[in-house]
Every structure is written in structure tokens, then in C-alpha cells.
C-alpha positions in Angstrom: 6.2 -51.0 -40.7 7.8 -50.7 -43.9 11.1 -48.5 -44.5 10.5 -46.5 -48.2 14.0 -46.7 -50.0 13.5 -43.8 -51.7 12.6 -41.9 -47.9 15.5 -43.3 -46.9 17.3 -41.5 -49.8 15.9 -38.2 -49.2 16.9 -38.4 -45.5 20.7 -39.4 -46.3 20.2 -35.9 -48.9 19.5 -34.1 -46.3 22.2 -35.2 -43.5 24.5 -34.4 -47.2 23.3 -31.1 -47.4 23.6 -30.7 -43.6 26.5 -31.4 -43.5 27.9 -28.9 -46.1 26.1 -26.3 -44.1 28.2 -27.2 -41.1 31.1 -27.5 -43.2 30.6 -24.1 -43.9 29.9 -22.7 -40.6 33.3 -24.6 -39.1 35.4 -23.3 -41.7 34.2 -19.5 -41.0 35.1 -19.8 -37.3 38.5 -21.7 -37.5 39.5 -20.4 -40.7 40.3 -23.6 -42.6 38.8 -24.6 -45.6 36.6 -27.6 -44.6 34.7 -29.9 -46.7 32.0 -32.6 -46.4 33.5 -36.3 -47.2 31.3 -38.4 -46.8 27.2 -39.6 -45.4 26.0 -42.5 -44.8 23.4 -44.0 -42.5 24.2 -47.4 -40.6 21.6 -49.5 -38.9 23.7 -50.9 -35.8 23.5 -52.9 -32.8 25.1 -52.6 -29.7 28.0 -54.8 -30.9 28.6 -52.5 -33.7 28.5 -49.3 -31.6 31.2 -51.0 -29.7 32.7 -51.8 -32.5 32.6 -48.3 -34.2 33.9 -46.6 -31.0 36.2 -48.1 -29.2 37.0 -48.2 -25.4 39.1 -44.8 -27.0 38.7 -41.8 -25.2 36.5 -38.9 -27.1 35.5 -35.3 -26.8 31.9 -34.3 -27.6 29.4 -32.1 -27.9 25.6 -33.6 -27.8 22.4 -31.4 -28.7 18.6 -33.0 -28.1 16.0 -32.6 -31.2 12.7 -32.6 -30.4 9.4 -31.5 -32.4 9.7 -32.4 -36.1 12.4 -34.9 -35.6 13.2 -36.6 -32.1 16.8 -37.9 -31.2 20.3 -36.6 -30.7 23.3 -35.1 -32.8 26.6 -35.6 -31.6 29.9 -34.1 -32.5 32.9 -36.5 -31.4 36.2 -35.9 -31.7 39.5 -37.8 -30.2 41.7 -35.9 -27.9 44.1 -35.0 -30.4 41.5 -33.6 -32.9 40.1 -31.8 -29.9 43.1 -30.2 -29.3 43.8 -28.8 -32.7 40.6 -27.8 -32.7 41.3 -25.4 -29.3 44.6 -24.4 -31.0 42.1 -23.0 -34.0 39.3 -21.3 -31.7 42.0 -19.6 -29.3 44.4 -18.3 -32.4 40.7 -16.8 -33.8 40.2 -14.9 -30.3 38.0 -17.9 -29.3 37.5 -17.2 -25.4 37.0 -20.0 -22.4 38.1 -23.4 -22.3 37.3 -25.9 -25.0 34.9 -27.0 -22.7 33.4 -23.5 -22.2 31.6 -21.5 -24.5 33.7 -21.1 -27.6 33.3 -25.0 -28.3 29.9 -24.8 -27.3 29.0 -22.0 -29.4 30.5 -23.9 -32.2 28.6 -27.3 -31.5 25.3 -25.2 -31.8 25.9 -23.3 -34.8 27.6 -26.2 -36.6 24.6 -28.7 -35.4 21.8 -25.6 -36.2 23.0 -25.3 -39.9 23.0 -29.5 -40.2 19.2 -29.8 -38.8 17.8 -26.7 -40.8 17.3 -29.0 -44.2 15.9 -31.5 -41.9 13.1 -29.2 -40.6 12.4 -27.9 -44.2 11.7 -31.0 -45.6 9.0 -32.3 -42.2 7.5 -28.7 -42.4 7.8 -28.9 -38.6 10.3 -26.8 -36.4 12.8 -29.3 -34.5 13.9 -27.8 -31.6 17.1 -27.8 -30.2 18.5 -28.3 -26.5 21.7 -26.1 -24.8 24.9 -28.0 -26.1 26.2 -30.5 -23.7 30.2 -30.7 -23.3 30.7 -34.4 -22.8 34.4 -36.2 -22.4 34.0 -40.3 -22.0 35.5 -43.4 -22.8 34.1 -45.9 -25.7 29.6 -46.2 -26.4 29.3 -43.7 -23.0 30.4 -40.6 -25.6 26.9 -41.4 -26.7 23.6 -40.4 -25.3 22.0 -43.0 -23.1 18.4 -43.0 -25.5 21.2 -44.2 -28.2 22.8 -46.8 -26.1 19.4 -48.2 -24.8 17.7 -48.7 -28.5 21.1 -50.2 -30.0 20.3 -52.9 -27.7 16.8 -53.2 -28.3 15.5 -52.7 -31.7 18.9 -51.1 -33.2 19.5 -47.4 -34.3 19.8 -45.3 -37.4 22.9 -44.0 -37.4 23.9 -40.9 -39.6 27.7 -40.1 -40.2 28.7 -37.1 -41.8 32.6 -36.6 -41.7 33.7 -32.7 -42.2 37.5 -33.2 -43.7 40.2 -30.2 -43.9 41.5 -29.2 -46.9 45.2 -28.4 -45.9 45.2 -29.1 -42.7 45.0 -32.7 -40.2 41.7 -32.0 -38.7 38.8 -34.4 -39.7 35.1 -33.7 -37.5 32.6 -36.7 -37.6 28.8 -35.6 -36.9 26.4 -38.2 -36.3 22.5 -37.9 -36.1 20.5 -40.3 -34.1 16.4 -40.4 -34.7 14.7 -42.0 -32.1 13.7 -45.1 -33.9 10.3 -45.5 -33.7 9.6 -41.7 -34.8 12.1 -42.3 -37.6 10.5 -45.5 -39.1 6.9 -43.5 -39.1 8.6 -41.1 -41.3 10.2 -43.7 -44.0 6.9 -45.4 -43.6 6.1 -46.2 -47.2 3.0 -45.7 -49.7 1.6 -48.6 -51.6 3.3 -50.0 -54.6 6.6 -48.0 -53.7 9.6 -49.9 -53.1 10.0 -50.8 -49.5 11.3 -53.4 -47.2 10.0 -54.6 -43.7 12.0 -52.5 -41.0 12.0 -55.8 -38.5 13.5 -57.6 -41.6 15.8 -55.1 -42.4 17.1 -55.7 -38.9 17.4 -59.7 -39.7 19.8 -58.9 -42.7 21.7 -56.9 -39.9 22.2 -59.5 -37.9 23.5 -61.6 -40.8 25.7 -59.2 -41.5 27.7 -59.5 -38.1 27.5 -63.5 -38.5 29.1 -63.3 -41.6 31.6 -61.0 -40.9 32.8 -63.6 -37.8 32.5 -66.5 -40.8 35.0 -64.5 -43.1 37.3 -63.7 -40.7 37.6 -67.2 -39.7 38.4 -68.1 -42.7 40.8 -65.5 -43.4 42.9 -66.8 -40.2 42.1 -70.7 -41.5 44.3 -70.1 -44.5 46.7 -67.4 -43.7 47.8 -68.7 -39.7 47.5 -65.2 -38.9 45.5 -63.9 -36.3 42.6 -61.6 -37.3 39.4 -60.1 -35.8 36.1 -57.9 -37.2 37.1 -54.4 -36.4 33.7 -53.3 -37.6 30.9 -54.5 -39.8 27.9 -52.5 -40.2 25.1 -52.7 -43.0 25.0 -49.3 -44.3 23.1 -47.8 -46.7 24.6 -44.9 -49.0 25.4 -42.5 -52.4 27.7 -44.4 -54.5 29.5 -41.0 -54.7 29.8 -41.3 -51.0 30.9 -44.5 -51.2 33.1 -44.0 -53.4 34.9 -40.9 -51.3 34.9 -43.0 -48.1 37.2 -45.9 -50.1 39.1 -43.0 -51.3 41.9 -42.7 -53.9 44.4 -45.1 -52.9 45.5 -48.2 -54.8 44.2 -51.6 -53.8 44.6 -55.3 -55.2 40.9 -55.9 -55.3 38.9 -59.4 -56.2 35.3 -58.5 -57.4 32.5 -61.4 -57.9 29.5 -61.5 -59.4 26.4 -62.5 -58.0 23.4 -64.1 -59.6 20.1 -65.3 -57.7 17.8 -63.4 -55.3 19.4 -60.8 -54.6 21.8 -60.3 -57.5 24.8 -57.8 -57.1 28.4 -58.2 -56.2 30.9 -59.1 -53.5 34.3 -57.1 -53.6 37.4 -57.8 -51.1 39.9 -54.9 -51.1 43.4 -55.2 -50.0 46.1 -52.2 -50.0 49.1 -53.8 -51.6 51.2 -53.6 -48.2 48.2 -56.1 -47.1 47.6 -58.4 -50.1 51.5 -58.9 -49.6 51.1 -59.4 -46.3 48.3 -62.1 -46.6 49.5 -63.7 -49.7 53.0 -64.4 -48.2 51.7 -66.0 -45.1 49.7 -68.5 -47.3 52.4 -69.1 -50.1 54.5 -72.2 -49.2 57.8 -72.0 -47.7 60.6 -71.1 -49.9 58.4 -69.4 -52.6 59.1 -65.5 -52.6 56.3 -63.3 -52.0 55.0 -61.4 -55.5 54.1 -62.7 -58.7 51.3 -64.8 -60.6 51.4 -67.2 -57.1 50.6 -64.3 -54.9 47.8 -63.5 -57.1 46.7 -66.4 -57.0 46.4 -67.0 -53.4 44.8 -63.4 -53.2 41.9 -64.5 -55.5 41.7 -67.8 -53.9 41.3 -66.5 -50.7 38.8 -64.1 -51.9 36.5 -67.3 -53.4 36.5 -69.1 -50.2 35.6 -65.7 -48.2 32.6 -65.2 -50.6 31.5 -68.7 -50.5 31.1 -68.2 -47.0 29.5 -64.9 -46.8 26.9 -65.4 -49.7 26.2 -69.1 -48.4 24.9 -67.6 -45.3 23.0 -64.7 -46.7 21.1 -67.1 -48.7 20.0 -69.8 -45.9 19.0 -66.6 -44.0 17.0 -65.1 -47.1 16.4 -68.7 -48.0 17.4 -68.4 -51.9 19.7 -69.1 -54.1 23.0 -67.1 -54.8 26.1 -67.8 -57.1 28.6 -66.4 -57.9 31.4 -66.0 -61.2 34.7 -66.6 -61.1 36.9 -63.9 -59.6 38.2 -60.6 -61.4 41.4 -59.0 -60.1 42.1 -55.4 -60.2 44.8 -53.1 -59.5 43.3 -49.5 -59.3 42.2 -47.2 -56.8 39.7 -48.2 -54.5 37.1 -45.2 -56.0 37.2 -46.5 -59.4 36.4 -50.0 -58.7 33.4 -48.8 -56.7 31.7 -46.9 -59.3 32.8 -49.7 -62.6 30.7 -52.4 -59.9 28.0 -48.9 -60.0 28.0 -49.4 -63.6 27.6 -53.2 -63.6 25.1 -53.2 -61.2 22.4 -50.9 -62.8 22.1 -47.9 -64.7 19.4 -46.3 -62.2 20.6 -47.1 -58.9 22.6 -43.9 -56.9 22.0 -46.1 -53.7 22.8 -49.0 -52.7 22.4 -50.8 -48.9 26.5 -52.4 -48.9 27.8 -55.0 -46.0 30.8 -53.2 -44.9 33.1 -55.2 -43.3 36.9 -54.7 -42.2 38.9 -57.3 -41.0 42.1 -56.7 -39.5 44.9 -59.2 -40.4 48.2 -59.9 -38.0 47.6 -57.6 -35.1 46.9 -54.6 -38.1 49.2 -55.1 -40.1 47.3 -56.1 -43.1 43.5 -55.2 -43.5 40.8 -57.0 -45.6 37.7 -54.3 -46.4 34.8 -56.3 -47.9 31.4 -55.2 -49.8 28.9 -56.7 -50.4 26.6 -54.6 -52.9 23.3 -55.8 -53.8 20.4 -54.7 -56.3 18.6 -53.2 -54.2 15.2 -53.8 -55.7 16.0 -57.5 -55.3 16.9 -57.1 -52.1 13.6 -55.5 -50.9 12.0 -57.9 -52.8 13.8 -61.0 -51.2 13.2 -59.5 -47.5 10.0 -58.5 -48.0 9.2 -62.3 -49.0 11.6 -63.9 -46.0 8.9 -65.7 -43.2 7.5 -64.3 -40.9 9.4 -66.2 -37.9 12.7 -65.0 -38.8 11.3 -61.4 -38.1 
């Protein structure tokens, strides 16, 4: 079966517009001026759901689709999020628990609004299940149908993130398809561009390999402990992309890359962490700061893409390069959309390796991108053999 990129597009629209409909029907019950952050859709394995929720404890609400589209939405919250949340619903006359019918009643309007685009679009009504109030620990926040396909085939996993204005509340939605009924639906038509859904989960697999690879070399060169805290391949607006990185200022190393696929390889340090990092690999007796520090910040960033664009291309089984490395100091936004610029005029999507490596027990953090064309990535999946499917 093979996924259409620009099906895939017009799904990750819709969860966008989705969620700016539940944005809206939030902020009109809590009375806080929400807005919609970011979408993006992951395909993940069960490593990366465990990654991406922790053995944490969470507060949920689940709904079932059926008819147009099949699968699950999922409102999660941590306790403390929860709890604001309560604080909201109660001061607005909000009756019941939070597990009773006030949080309920704002799972299913604030899931009804997201889904409405969705059944537009198929021409189909999706029906909705009574919202389930769910408290548990880690993946089991989840629906089982979720937790049972990330192991087998991998899910598509859509993230909204609803963000407060003025006020410390942030509300993740996530949409699950059931994966085969989703695939039918990006199935492509001839001569548009596509890529093989089985090999789309090969390049996901590389993904976590070469996450593992970077942080081993990060801990190599540094001393410092570090571990993958998650690394998911993701595919995404640069707009969105751009909000998730946000406004703050990182020391960032961008590379080039030439070959099949072209595109480029970004590693992002906040300065507290480029400091961090640098100073553990500076020799003894030199101060932290300076043209050294730099130094050993792009170093470090060469060996780290070495590593991670040597794999990708024994698994896609071409040839990648890549320049020397470009430092920058600006916020993490802007260096997002000057790579959107360099990369190619036409492209508002992009499938990115999103990696983050924590450094020293968390107190640095290494964020790393890799952002290919994505018409030469189709084309170099589409054209990997058949027995690494």
C-alpha cells in the first residue's frame, strides 16, 4: 500500500483545523483564551509510546470513532494540569467531580468539534462513543487497540496541543486511526507522490537506531551520561514545526546534506546546554566560553551526523554527504524556517527525525532534526529492496 504525501497533508489540515475548533470550545467553558500550538502526526512503535509517555501518571478522557474513520481520540492531561483544569470548571459553575460529568461533557464537546472537519472531508458520519474517564500510569492512559498495533505494524499518531494564553494550562489531544483503515485512505493514485507504508515503517526503525548511535556518541566525547528521551519520525507544517521549537535562543550547528535523499541535519542546544556539553569536553584548565567552546560544539555536532546519516544511507543503501558545519545563535523558530528556505521553495511539509537526547541526568539537552526533501525521500524508499520491507 502506498501512503499519498499530499493525503497525508490534508489529514494533518484537518487535525489543525480540529484542533482550533476545540480550542475554541475549551476556551468558552473555562473562560481562558486558548490557542492551538502545534500538529503533527508521528508514526511510532511501542518503544516510542514508552518513550513519549512515561511511567508518569495521567488523567484522560478517551472517545471511540467508528464509521467514516475508525480509532480513538484521547485527551491526556498530568495531574497537575488536571487539577487546574477542575479549579476552571468548578469556578464556571461546573458540577460533579472532574471525573463526573462536567469533565466529560467537556471531553465530548472538545473531541466533537476536532472530528467534525474529519467527517466533512470522508463524506461519511464518524460516530462517536460516551466519553470514558480514565486515570493510569505510563502507555495504559492509552486504549488497548493503540497499545496492540504500536507493537505490531506501528500507529499514526496525531498530536494537537491546545496552549493558554495567560494562563499555565497546556491540553494535548491525540487522534489514533486504526491503521489499516487509515492507510486505505492515504492510499495513493498513480503518478502522485507516494512512499510504501511498510517502508515508511523501515525508515522508522532507523530512526530509533540512530537516535541510540548519537547518543552514544554524545556520552563518548562528553563522559557524561546521556539517554534518548524520545525519537519519533514525524511528519509536519513547517509552521508547526516551527511553533513546537518555539522562540527561545539556541546555539545551533546546521549541515547540509547531498545524495539520495538531500536535506539537512540540525543539532540544537539551549546555551545553558551547549555550555554544559562543551565544558565537559574542553580540557582541564581551559574556561568554559569562547572560540574553543564553539569549537567543540560544532565538532561534536560533525561526529553526531556522521553517525546518523552513515546509517540512514546503508539502510536506504545510497549515498549521503554532508558540508562543513554552520553555527548559529538565534531562536530555534528562525533557524527552522531559513533550513525551509534552503530546502525548497514548494515544500510546507516535511517528514523530520526528531530526536532529544538528554545530557548529565537533564541537565543539558541535545534536540536533533533531520529534515529531508521529501520528494527524494519517497523516491529513495520507494526504490529500497524488497527484503528490508
Amino acid at each position: 500500500m502506498r501512503i499519498a504525501i499530499n493525503q497525508l497533508e490534508e489529514y494533518n489540515h484537518l487535525a489543525s483545523d480540529g484542533a482550533r475548533q476545540a480550542a475554541k470550545a475549551l476556551s468558552q467553558m473555562i473562560g481562558i483564551r486558548m490557542q492551538h500550538d502545534v500538529t503533527g502526526v508521528s508514526l511510532v512503535s511501542d518503544g516510542a509510546l514508552d518513550d513519549i509517555f512515561t511511567g508518569r501518571r495521567y488523567v484522560g478522557v478517551q472517545v471511540g470513532l467508528s464509521g467514516g474513520l475508525s480509532g480513538e481520540t484521547v485527551l491526556i492531561f498530568d495531574p497537575d494540569a488536571a487539577g487546574r483544569l477542575r479549579k476552571r470548571l468548578e469556578s464556571r459553575g461546573a458540577t460533579g467531580t472532574l471525573a463526573g460529568g462536567a469533565f466529560a461533557e467537556l471531553g465530548n464537546i472538545m473531541i466533537g468539534g476536532f472530528v467534525d472537519g474529519w467527517a466533512n472531508y470522508v463524506g461519511t458520519q464518524i460516530d462517536m462513543t460516551p466519553p470514558t474517564y480514565i486515570e493510569a500510569s505510563g502507555t495504559r492512559i492509552l486504549p488497548r487497540m493503540t497499545r496492540r498495533e504500536a507493537s505490531e505494524t506501528g500507529v499514526f499518531l496525531f498530536e494537537s496541543r491546545l496552549e493558554a494564553a495567560d494562563y499555565d494550562l497546556s491540553v494535548p489531544i491525540y487522534l489514533i486511526p486504526e491503521y489499516e483503515e487509515f492507510v486505505s485512505l492515504l492510499e495513493a493514485q498513480p503518478n502522485h507522490l507516494a512512499v510504501p507504508a511498510q517502508k515508511l515503517a523501515v525508515f522508522n526503525g532507523f530512526a530509533d537506531q540512530s537516535a541510540e548511535r548519537a547518543s552514544g556518541q554524545i556520552a563518548q566525547m562528553t563522559g557524561l551520561d546521556t539517554d534518548v528521551s524520545v525519537s519519533q519520525l514525524r511528519f509536519l507544517s513547517f509552521s508547526d514545526m516551527s511553533a513546537a521549537v518555539g522562540p527561545g535562543q539556541y546555539l545551533s550547528v546546521v549541515f547540509e546534506l547531498t545524495g539520495l535523499p538531500s536535506g539537512f541535519f540540525i543539532a540544537m542546544f539551549s546555551e545553558a546546554s551547549a555550555r554544559r556539553v562543551a565544558d565537559a569536553m574542553l580540557p582541564d584548565g581551559v574556561a568554559p566560553g569562547g572560540d574553543m567552546a564553539e569549537e567543540a560544539i560544532k565538532e561534536l555536532g560533525n561526529i553526531v551526523t556522521s553517525g546518523f546519516i552513515d546509517g540512514w544511507a546503508n539502510t536506504l543503501e545510497s549515498s549521503i554527504e554532508h558540508t562543513p558545519p554552520d553555527l548559529i545563535r538565534d531562536s530555534g523558530a528562525d533557524v527552522i524556517r531559513s533550513v525551509q528556505r534552503r530546502l525548497s521553495g514548494d515544500q510546507d511539509y516535511a517528514f523530520t527525525i526528531d530526536t532529544a537526547i538528554e545530557v548529565d541526568d537533564r541537565e543539558a539537552e541535545v534536540r536533533l532534526y533531520v529534515l529531508p526533501n521529501t520528494r527524494e525521500l519517497t523516491k529513495a524508499l520507494a526504490a529500497l529492496p524488497s527484503q528490508h520491507a
